[in-house]
N, C-alpha and C positions, 0 to 999 in steps of 0.2 A: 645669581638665583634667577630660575626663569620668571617670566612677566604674568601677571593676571590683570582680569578685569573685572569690576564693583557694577552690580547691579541690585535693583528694586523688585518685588516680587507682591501683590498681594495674595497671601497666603491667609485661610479660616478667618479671610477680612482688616489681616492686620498686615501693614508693610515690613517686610523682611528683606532685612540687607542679607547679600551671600556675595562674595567671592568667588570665579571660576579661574579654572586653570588648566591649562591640555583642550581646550575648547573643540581642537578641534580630533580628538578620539572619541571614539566610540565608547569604550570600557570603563565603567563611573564609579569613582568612590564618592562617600559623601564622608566630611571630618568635622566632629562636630566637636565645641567646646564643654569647657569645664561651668559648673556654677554661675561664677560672677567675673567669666571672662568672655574672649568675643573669637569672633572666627581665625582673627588674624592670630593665633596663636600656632595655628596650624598651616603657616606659610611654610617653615621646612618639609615637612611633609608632604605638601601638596606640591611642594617645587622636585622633591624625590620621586615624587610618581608619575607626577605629570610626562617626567623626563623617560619615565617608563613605559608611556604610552596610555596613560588614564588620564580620563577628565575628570578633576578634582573639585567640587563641590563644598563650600565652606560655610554654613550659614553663622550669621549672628543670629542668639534667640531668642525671643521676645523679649523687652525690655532690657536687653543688654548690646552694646555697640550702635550700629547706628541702623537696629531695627527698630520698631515704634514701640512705645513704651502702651501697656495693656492699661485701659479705660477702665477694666473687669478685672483687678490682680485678683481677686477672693477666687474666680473661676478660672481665668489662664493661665495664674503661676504654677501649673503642674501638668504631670507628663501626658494625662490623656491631653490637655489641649496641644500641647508641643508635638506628641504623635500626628493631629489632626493636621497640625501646620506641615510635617513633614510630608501628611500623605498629599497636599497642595503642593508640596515642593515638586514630588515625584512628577502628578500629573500634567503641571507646567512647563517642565523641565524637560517629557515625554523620556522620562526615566524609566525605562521597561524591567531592567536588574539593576544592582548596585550594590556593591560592596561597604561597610561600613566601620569608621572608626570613631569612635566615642570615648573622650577624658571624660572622666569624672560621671557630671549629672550628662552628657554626651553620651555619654555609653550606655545611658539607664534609657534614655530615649530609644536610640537604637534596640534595644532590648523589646521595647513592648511593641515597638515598631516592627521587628521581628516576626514576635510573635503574632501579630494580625490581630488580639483579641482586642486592643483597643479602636485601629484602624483597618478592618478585613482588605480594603481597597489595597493594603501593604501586601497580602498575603501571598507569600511563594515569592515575594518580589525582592529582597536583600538575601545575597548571595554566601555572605561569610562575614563576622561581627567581632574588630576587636575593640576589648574594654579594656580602658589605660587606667590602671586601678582602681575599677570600676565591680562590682559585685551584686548579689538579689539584694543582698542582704548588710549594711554599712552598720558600724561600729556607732553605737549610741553616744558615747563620749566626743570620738571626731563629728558626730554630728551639732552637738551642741558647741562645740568649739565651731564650726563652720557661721551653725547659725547666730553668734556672738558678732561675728566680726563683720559678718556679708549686710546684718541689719543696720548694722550702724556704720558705712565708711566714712572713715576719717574723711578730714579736707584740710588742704599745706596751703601755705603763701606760692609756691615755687613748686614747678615741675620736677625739679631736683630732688625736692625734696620727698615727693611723690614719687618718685623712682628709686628712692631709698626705703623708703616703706616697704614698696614692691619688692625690692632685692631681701628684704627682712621675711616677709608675710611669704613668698613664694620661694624660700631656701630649698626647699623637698622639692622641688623641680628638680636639684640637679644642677649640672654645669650650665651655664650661660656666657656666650661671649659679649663682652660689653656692648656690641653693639644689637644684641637680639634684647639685652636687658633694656637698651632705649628704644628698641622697636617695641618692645611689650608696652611701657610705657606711654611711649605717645599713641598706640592705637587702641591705650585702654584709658582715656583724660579725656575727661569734660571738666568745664571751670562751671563757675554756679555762680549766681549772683551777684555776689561780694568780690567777685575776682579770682576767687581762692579755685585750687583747682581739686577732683576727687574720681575715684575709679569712677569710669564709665559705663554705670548698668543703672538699675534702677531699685531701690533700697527693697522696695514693696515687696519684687522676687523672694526676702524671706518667709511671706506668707504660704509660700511652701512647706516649709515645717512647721508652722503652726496652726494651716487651716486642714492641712494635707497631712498628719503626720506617721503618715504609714507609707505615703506616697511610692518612697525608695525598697520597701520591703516587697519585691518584685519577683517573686520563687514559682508564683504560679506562669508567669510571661514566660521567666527561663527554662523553666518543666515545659513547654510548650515548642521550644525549640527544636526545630530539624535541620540545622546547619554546623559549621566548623566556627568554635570562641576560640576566641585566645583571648587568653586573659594577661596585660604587663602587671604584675604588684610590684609598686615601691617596695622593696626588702625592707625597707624603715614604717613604711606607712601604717596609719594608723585608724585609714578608714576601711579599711579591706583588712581582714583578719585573719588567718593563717589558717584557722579552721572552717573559715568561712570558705576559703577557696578550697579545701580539700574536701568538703560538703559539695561542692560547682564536680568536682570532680567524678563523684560517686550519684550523683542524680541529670535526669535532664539530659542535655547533649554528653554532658559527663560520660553518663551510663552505658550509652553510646559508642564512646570514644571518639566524639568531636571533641572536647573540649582539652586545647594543653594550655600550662602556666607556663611562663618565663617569670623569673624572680629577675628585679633589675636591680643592681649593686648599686650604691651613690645616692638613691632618690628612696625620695615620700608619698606625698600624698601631693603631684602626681608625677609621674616621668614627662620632664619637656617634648621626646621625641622631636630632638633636634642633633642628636648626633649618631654617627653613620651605625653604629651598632643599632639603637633603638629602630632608626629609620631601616635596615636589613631584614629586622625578624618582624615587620612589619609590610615592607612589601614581598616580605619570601612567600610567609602566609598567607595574603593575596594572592600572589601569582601560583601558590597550590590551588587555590582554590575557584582558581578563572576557568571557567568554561570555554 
C-alpha cells in the first residue's frame, strides 16, 4: 500500500487531523468518513487513487479520531459546522476543485458542501460527489438504531475483544481481510480511564439526532446540485431505501442525468470500499469526471 502522511489543521478553530496521500499531484479528492468512524477508513481508497495520480485528502471529523473533540457538541455536532470546517480545509489546503467521496454522514457533508448553501465559499468548487450509501433522505428506523449504539459505546477489557464487536457491529461492510479488520480496529481505540478500551469518537456526536433532528433530511442541498452523484447502496442496507434512491433519480441532478446508482452485492449499510471492484466504479467515475 502506498505511504501517507498525518497532519494538524486548525479548521472554524477546532484541530483537525487528516491524512494525505499523492501529496505530490495536483488533482484532489477529499474521502470523508462515516458517523462514528475516522479517516483511516479510507486508506484503500486513497492508496487506489493516489496510485492514479490524485492527492487524496482524508479528514478525521470533529470529535472523532484524533481530531479535537467539540467544547460546543449542542452547535458543532452537525453538518453546517462540518461544512464550515470543510470550507477551512479547502482554504488551507489551497484546494481550488476537488473531487468528493463520502460514507455515510461523509457523504451528507459533501453534499451540503456541494451545494454552497451552507458554505458559498464551496461554490462551484467540488467537481463530482460520490455517496457510499449515502442519501437526502435516511430511513427513520436505521436511524434510531445508529443512534442507540453510537450514544452509548460499549468499553472491553482487551483490544480483541473490541475487535470482535467491531467485526459484529460493522458485518454490512462487507468482506474484510483480517488484517484491514485490525487496522480498523486499532485506528479506531482509545482506552479510557479504567484501562478498558472503546471506539475512538466521542459519545456527544449523537446530539446530532437529538438536537439536530432533521439535520440528514437534505433534499433541498441535493435539488441544488449541478454535478455528476453516484450513489453505492448496500443492496442489503437499510439506511438508504430503494425508493429513496429512485426519488435521487427523478429530481435534482437526477433530472438532469447526473445522477447513477450502483447497487453493491455483499454489503449494508456501508460498502468498505476496499476491494477492487468497489474501488474501479469509484475511480472510473472520477476520472469521467476530471477535467
Amino acid at each position: 500500500m502506498s505511504s501517507f502522511s498525518s497532519h494538524y489543521l486548525q479548521c472554524a478553530g477546532r484541530e483537525i487531523h487528516y491524512t494525505l496521500w499523492g501529496a505530490q499531484h495536483e488533482r484532489t479528492v477529499i474521502a470523508w468518513h462515516g458517523l462514528a468512524r475516522t479517516g483511516r477508513d479510507m486508506d484503500e481508497l486513497a492508496a487506489h487513487l493516489s496510485a492514479l495520480g490524485y492527492r487524496v485528502v482524508c479528514p478525521d471529523t470533529i470529535g472523532r479520531g484524533l481530531s479535537q473533540w467539540s467544547p460546543a457538541p449542542a452547535q458543532e455536532y452537525c453538518l453546517r459546522f462540518y461544512a464550515r470546517i470543510a470550507a477551512d480545509l479547502f482554504e488551507h489546503l489551497n484546494i481550488d476543485k476537488a473531487h468528493w467521496v463520502g460514507t455515510s454522514m461523509g457523504g451528507a457533508i459533501g453534499t451540503v458542501c456541494a451545494s454552497g448553501l451552507f458554505e458559498p465559499r464551496l461554490q462551484g468548487r467540488i467537481q463530482s460527489l460520490v455517496l457510499n450509501d449515502n442519501a437526502p433522505q435516511l430511513a427513520d428506523a436505521a436511524i434510531a438504531r445508529i443512534r442507540a449504539y453510537a450514544g452509548e459505546p460499549p468499553a472491553f477489557d482487551t483490544v480483541l475483544e473490541l475487535e470482535a464487536f467491531f467485526r459484529q457491529v460493522y458485518k454490512p461492510y462487507g468482506w474484510l481481510s483480517d488484517a484491514q479488520w485490525r487496522r480498523l480496529t486499532e485506528t479506531s481505540t482509545r482506552r479510557l480511564a479504567d484501562g478498558r478500551v472503546t471506539p475512538h469518537y466521542d459519545p456527544a456526536m449523537v446530539q446530532q439526532f437529538t438536537l439536530h433532528p432533521n439535520d440528514y433530511l437534505i433534499w433541498e442541498h441535493y435539488d441544488a446540485l449541478q454535478i455528476p452523484v453516484l450513489c453505492l447502496r448496500g443492496a442489503e442496507s437499510d439506511l438508504v431505501l430503494p425508493e429513496t434512491v429512485q426519488a435521487m433519480l427523478r429530481r435534482g441532478p437526477g433530472s438532469r442525468g447526473l445522477t447513477s446508482v450502483i447497487e453493491v452485492p455483499g454489503c449494508g449499510h456501508a460498502p468498505a470500499l476496499n476491494v477492487s471492484t468497489q474501488l474501479g466504479w469509484v475511480s472510473d467515475f472520477i476520472a469521467r469526471c476530471t477535467s
